[in-house]
N, C-alpha and C positions, 0 to 999 in steps of 0.2 A: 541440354544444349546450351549452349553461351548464347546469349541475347548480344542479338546485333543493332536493336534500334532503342528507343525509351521505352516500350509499353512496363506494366508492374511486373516485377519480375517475383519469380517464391523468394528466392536469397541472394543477399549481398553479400559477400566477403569481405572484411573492411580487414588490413593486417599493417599496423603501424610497421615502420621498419626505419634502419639507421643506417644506409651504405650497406646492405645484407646481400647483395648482388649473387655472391656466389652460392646461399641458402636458399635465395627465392629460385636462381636458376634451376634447384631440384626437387622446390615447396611447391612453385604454379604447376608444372606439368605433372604432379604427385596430384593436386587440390581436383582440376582439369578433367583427370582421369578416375578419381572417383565420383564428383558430382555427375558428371555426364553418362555415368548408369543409373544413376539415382532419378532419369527422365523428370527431371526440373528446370525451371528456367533460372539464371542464375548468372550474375559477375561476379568481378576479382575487381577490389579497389586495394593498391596500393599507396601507402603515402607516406614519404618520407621529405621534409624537409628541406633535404640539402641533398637531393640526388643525384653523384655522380653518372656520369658518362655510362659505366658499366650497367648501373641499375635502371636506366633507361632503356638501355638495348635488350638486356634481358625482361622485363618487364613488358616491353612492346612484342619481342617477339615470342611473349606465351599470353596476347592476346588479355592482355590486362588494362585497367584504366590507372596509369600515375597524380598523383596528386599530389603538389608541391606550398603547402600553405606558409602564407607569411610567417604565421610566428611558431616559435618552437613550443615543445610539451607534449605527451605522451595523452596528455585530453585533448586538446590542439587538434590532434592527427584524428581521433577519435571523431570529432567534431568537425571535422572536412571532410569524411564519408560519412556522417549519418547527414550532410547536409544536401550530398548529392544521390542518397539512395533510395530508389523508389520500387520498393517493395512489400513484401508482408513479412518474411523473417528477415535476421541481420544476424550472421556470425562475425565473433571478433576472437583474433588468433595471433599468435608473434608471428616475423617471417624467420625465426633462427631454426626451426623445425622442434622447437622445447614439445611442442603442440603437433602431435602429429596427428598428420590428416588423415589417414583411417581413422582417426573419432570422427570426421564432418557426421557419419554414419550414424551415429548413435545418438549427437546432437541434433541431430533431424529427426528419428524414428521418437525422441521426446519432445517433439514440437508443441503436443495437442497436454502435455501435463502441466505445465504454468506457464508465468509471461517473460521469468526469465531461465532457462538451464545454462546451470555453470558445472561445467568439469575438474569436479574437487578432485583436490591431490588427497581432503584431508577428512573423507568419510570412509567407512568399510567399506575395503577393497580399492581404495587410491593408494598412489603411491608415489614420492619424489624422490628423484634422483639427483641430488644437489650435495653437498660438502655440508657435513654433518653444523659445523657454526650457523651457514647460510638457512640450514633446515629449522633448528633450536628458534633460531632469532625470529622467521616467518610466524609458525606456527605459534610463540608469544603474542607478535604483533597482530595476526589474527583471534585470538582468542580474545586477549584485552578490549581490543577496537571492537569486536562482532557484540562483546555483554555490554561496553558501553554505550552503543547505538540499538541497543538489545532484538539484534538483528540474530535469528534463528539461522546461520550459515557459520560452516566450518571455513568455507576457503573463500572469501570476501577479497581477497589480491588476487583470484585465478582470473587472469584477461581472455583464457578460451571459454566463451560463452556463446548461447543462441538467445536473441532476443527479440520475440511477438514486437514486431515494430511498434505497434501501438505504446507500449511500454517508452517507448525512448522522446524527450521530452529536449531536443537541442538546446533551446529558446531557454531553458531553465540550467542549462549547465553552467556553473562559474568556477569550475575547479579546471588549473592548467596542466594540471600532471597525474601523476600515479592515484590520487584522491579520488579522480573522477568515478574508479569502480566502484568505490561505496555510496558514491553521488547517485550511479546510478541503481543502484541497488533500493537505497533510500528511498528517492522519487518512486521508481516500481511500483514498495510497498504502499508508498504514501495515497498511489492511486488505486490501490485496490488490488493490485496484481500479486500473483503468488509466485514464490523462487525453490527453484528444486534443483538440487546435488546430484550428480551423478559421477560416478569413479572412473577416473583414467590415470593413467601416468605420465609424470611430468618427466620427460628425457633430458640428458644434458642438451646443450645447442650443439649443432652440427659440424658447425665449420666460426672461426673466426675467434675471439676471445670474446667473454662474459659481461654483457651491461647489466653486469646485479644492482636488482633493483631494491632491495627488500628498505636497507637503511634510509635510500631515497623515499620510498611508497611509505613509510613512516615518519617520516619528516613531512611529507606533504598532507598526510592524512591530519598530524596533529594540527596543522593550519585551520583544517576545516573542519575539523572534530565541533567546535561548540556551534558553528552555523547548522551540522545536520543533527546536531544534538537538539536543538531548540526545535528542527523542523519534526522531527519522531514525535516531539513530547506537544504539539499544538493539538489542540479540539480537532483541525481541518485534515490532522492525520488520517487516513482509512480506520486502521485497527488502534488511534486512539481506545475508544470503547473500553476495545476486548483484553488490549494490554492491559487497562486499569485495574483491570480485576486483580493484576499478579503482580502489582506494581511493587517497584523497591520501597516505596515509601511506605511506612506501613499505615499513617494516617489515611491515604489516599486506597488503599489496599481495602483496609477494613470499610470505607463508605461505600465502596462500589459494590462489596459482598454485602452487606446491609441491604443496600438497595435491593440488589438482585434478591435477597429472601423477601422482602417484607412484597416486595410487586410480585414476585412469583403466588406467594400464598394469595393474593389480594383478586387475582386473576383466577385460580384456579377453580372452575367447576363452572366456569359463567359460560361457557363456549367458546366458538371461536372469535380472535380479537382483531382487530385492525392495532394495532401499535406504530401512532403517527411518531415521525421524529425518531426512525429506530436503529439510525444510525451505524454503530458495529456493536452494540452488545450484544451480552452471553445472553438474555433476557430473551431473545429472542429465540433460542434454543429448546426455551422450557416453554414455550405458547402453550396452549391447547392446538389438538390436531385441527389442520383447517385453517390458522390464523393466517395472517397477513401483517410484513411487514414495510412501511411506508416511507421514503425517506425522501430529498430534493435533490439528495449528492450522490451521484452518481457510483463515485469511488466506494462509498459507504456502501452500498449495495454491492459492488461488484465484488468488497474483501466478505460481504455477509451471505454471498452463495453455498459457504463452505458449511451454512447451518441447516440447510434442505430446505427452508418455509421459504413459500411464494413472497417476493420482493417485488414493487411497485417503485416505477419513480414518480414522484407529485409533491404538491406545493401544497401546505396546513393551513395556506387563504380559500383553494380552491379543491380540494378531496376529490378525485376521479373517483366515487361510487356515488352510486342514487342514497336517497336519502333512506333512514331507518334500516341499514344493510344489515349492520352486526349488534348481536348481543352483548360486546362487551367493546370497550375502546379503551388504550392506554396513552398515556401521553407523558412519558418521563422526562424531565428536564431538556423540555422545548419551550414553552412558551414564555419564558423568560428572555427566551432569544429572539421575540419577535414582537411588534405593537400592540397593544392590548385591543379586542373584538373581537376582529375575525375569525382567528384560530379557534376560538370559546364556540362562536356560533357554528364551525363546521364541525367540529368535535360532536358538540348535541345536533345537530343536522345528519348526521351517517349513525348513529346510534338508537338503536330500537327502543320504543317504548318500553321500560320496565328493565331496560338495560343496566348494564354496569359501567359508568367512568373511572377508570383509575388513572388520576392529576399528582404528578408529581414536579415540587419546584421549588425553589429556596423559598422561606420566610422571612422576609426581610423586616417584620415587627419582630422578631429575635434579636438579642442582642448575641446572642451564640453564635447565629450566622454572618451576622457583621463583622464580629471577629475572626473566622473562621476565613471569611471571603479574603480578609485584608492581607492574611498570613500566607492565603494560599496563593495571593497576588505576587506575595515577595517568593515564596518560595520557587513557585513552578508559572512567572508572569505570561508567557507563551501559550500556558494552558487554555483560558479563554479568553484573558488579555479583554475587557471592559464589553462582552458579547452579551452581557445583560443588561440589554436594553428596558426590559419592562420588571419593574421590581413589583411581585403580589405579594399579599399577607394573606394570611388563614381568614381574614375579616374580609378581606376583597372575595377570595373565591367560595366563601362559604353564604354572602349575599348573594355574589352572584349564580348561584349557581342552587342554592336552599331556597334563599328569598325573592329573586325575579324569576327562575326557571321550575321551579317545584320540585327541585329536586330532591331524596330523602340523604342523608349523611349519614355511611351506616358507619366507615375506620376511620380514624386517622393516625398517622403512625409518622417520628420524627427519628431520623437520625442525627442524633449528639446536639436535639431541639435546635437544629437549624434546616437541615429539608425537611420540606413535609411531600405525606404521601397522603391523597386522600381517597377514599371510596365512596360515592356516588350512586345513587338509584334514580334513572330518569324514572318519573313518574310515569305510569301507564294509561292506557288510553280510556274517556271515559266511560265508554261502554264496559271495557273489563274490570273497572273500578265498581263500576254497578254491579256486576254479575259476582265480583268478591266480596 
């Protein structure tokens, strides 16, 4: 049924348009007719710029909302219905009928698989119908842009899309044109959310001649290529983590697998682990059955669902568990990001007698790490860009933690002698020290 008043409605339909009057006259009462068996609640937001006379009459009388914003741009338009839409999904579609509306069908029935489905031309089983140069040229422009944003989608320019409203971030959009689908695409991931392909066919347009975009949507894109380039490759990414492990770089490649062996073996047979700080790694994959992973950002949890272990959000001043919980705790390259105390005392505060800490975090009495940091400052400065706030050495946490705490030192293990990894035995209680 069309919604007649504000309450949230399931879907919006937002469809930028150019003067298309005589497309939309057989797009809305097409759109109309199939959502309204689909028993949802649901609008048609139209928005074209510069709306003639025709596209106003046809628009009003199929029961649509027009929207005429100040300035031009195909993100613009974009950005004038997601600012009026108050729902829980949002489809976006052309009004030329390229997008035909028997998919709304299919883009709904995959509501519940990620945050955003896009209707590839360009996965098994899509297909475009376009002039074989226009085709050539898309399918380059996509492929180049999707590995250098090293974005997992074949069809990154397809504008018919369903998107989990939540996903859509207005307030963050700066791109005014054709750019903005990989803007949003980008952001998406950056929050956590997952993007899924599904095949349709791309038709010529129906009526009118061709606003080929392809050479535009790549002129705009390279605009904004290094601003989403720098946002993909920051720490505050979701699947920073996870990317790192298969990274191009291959110095940054080889640390993260380092890592991932030397704390997998470090952990293994202790139990289950609480792993503060666990942000999006593969690490988290390999826990013991039972573990738990803990982190304060949100996104990070929401991209680390995809790993099956229980996800907590919480803060490493304050641990949501009672004290002595688990047999083993990890803490891989957190506490460097945060003021030296706190974190040390809740770490050994949720850890059971006789437990195992494994502390992992740059050595800053290396001279290997200092050099390492400086390089990696220039090479990838986004990455975490001066987030180490608390510099420790092997001498800091091995007093603190042997000599104030009694803890015993059973590994420790460096990568390229500048992280270190260390393994820890809280001492046990004195009653079972007598009894051993």
């Amino acid at each position: 049924m069309v919604s007649n008043s504000k309450p949230r409605e399931d879907l919006t339909v937002v469809i930028p348009a150019l003067n298309e009057a005589e497309n939309l006259a057989v797009l809305l009462p097409d759109i109309h007719r199939i959502l309204s068996r689909m028993n949802i609640c649901y609008s048609i937001v139209v928005v074209d710029e510069h709306a003639d006379d025709k596209t106003r009459q046809v628009v009003a009388q199929n029961h649509a909302v027009l929207l005429s914003p100040p300035t031009r741009g195909y993100a613009n338009a974009l950005r004038a219905g997601f600012d009026i839409a108050a729902c829980d999904y949002l489809v976006t579609m052309d009004a030329d009928y390229s997008h035909p509306p028997d998919f709304l069908r299919d883009l709904w029935e995959s509501r519940d698989t990620s945050g955003v489905i896009i209707a590839s031309r360009y996965i098994a089983g899509g297909k475009a119908i376009m002039p074989r140069s226009r085709y050539i040229l898309s399918k380059i422009l996509n492929l180049v842009f999707s590995r250098g944003l090293d974005l997992a989608v074949k069809d990154m320019s397809s504008g018919y899309r369903l998107y989990n409203f939540r996903t859509i971030k207005p307030d963050r959009l700066r791109s005014d044109d054709f750019d903005v689908l990989q803007e949003l695409l980008v952001y998406a991931l950056g929050e956590g959310y997952t993007i899924h392909e599904i095949p349709f066919c791309y038709q010529p347009r129906r009526e009118g001649s061709s606003h080929a975009r392809v050479l535009k949507f790549g002129l705009a894109y390279l605009r904004t290529f290094t601003r989403l380039w720098k946002y993909r490759n920051s720490i505050l990414n979701a699947d920073y983590d996870y990317r790192a492990y298969n990274a191009s770089l291959p110095p940054q490649r080889y640390w993260q697998r380092q890592r991932f062996k030397h704390v997998v073996k470090l952990v293994a047979g202790q139990g289950r682990c609480l792993d503060v700080g666990c942000g999006s790694s593969r690490i988290i994959s390999a826990l013991p059955e039972g573990s738990i992973g803990l982190d304060i950002l949100i996104r990070k949890l929401r991209f680390s669902r995809r790993f099956g272990s229980k996800l907590v959000q919480g803060s490493g001043f304050d641990l949501p568990f009672g004290s002595e919980t688990f047999p083993c705790v990890l803490s891989s390259q957190l506490i460097e990001h945060l003021p030296h105390g706190r974190i040390l005392d809740e770490l050994d505060r949720v850890l059971q007698p006789g437990g195992c800490l494994v502390l992992g975090t740059p050595d800053y009495d290396k001279w290997q790490w200092r050099l390492i940091e400086r390089i990696y400052g220039i090479v990838l400065p986004q990455a975490y860009a001066d987030e180490h706030i608390t510099h420790y050495t092997y001498k800091d946490l091995y007093n603190e933690f042997v000599g104030r705490r009694g803890y015993q030192l059973e590994a420790t293990r460096y990568i390229l002698q500048g992280e270190l990894i260390m393994a820890l035995r809280k001492p046990p209680r004195e009653a079972e020290r007598e009894q051993g």
